[in-house]
ZAPAKOL-204207 format. One record per residue (C-alpha): residue number from 1; z negated, x negated, y. Coordinates in steps of 0.05 Angstrom, whole numbers, padded with zeros to 5 digits, always signed. Each point is the difference from the previous one (the first is absolute). Example, Ala and Ser with C-alpha at 12.3 -4.5 7.8 and 13.67 -1.06 7.14 Angstrom:
   gumar       pz       px       py
       1   -00156   -00246   -00090
       2   +00013   -00027   +00069
END
This chain:
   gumar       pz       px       py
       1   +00366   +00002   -00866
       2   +00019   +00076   +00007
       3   +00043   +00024   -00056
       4   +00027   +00041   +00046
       5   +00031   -00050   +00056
       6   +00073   -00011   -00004
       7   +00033   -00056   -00057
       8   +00009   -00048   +00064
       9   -00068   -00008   +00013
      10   -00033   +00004   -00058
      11   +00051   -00063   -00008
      12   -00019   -00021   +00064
      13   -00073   +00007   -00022
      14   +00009   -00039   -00074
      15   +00034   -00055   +00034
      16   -00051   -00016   +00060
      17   -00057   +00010   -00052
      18   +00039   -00066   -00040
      19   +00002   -00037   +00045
      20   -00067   +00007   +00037
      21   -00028   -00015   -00075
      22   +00036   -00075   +00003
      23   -00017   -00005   +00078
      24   -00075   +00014   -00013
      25   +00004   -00041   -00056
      26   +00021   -00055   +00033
      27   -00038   +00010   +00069
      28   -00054   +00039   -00008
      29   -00021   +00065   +00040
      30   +00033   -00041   +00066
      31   +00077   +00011   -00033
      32   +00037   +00012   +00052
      33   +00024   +00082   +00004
      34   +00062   -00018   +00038
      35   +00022   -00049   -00055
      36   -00013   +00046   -00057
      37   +00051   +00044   +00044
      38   +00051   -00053   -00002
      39   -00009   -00021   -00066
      40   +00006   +00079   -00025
      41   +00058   +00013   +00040
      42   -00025   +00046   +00051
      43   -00028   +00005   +00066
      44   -00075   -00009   +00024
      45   -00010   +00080   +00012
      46   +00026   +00012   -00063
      47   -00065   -00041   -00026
      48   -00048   +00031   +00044
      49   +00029   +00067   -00018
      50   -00016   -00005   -00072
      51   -00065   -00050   +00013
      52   -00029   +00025   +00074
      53   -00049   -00066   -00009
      54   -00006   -00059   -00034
      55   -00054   +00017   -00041
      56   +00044   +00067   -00021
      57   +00048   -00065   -00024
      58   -00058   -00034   -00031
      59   -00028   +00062   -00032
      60   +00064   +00017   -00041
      61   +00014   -00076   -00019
      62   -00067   +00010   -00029
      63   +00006   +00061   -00027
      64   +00024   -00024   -00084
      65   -00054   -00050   +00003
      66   -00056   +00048   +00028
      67   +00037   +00051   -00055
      68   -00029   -00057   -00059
      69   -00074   -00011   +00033
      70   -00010   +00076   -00007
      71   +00028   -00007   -00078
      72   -00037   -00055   -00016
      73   -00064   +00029   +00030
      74   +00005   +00059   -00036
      75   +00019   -00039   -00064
      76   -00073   -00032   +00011
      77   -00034   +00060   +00011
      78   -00028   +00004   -00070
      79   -00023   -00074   -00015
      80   -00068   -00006   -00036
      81   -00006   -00060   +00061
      82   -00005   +00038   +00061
      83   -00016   -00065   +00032
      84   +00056   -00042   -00031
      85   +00048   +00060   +00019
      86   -00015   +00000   +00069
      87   +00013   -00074   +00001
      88   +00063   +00013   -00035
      89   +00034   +00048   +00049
      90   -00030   -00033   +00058
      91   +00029   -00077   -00024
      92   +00078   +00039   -00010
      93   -00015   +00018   +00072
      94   -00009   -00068   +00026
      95   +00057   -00022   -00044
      96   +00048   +00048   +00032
      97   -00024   -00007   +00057
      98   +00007   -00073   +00007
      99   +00056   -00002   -00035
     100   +00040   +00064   +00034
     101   +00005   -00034   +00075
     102   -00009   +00074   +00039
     103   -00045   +00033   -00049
     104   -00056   -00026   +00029
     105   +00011   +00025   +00070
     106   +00021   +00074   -00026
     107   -00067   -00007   -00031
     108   -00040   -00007   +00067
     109   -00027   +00074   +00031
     110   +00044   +00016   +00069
     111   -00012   +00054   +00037
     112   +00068   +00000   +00041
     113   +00021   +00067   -00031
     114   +00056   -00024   -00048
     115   -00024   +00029   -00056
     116   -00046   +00058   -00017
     117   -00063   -00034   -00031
     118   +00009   +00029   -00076
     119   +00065   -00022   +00008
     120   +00000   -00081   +00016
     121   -00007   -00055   -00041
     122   -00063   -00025   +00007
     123   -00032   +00083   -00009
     124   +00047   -00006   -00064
     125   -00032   -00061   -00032
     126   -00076   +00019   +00022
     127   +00001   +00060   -00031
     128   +00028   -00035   -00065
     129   -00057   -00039   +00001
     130   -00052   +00040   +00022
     131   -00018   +00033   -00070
     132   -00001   -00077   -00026
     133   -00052   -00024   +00053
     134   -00043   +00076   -00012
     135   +00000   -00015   -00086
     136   -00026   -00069   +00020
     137   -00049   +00008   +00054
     138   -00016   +00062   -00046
     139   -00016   -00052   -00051
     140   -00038   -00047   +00025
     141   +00048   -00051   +00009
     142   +00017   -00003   +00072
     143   -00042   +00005   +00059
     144   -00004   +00078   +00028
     145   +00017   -00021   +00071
     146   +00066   -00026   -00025
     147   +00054   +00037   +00030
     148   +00064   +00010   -00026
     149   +00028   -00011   +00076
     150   -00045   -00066   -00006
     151   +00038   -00025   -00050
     152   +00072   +00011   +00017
     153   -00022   -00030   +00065
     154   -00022   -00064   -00028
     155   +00064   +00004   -00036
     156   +00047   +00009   +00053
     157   -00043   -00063   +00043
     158   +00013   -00048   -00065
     159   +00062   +00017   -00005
     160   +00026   -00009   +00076
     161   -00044   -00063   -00003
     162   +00043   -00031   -00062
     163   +00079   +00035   +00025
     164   +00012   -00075   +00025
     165   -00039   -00037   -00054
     166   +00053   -00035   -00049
     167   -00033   +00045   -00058
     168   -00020   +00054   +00030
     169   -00007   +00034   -00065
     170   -00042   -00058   -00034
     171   -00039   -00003   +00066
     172   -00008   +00068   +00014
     173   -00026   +00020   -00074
     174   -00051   -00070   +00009
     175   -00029   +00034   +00062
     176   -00006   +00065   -00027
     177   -00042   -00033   -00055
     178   -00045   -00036   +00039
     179   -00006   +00061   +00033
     180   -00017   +00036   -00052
     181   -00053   -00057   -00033
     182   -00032   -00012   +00067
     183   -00017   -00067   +00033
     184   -00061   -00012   -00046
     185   -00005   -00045   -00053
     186   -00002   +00027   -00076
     187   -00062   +00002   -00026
END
């Protein structure tokens, strides 16, 4: 929010941005734009004037918990694991995302313009976990072909798979797993 924009809307701003957390919350990326108007007091344009799209909405709801995935990748960066540390980041992802209904989706690449692409949510948390992915293919430890893009893909797909799950959390951290250990048996 621009520092300089008058006290009413940076009100205006604080107050939409409230409630479209506990809408998105409760309803996912669908929440409905026109009730997070009513709900926040003001009128429909007055959304779209601060958020132009939904995933402009999305993207700031997301924006504390995208905030921590950069911190805690960076707090990583320097485990003797490089493996383990990958695994680490990548298993909070899966946990916000399942757990933050919206994150997900503001996690998914778009190319409808509403944000520049150093500047959106799912740029954000790729390059947190790009050096992570480099120290470990780097190492040995994960396959070279592995993308970081690859990842947050599968991700985002187990974590839109679980949203309606009872657990998604316990779900969507038991398919990250298996995806992670692969179909075939230990040997």
């Amino acid at each position: 929010m621009p520092a300089h924009q008058r006290a009413d809307a940076r009100r205006n701003y604080a107050r939409i941005l409230a409630v479209a957390e506990k809408e998105v919350a409760a309803h996912g990326a669908t929440a409905s734009l026109e009730q997070i108007a009513r709900t926040a007091g003001v009128g429909s344009a007055t959304v779209r004037r601060h958020f132009p799209t939904r995933r402009a909405l999305l993207e700031a709801v997301s924006q504390r918990r995208i905030e921590a995935l950069r911190v805690r990748a960076y707090e990583l960066a320097d485990e003797e694991d490089s493996r383990g540390a990958l695994l680490d980041w990548l298993s909070d992802v899966v946990t916000y995302s399942a757990s933050a209904r919206g994150l997900a989706a503001a996690l998914t690449h778009n190319d409808d313009g509403s944000a520049a692409a150093h500047e959106n949510s799912c740029t954000s948390v790729e390059e947190a976990g790009a050096p992570l992915l480099l120290r470990a293919v780097g190492d040995g430890a994960v396959q070279p072909s592995v993308t970081i893009e690859d990842l947050i893909a599968l991700i985002v797909g187990i974590a839109l798979a679980t949203e309606s799950h009872p657990d998604p959390v316990a779900q969507a951290n038991r398919l990250f797993r298996l995806a992670v250990a692969g179909l075939s048996p230990l040997t």
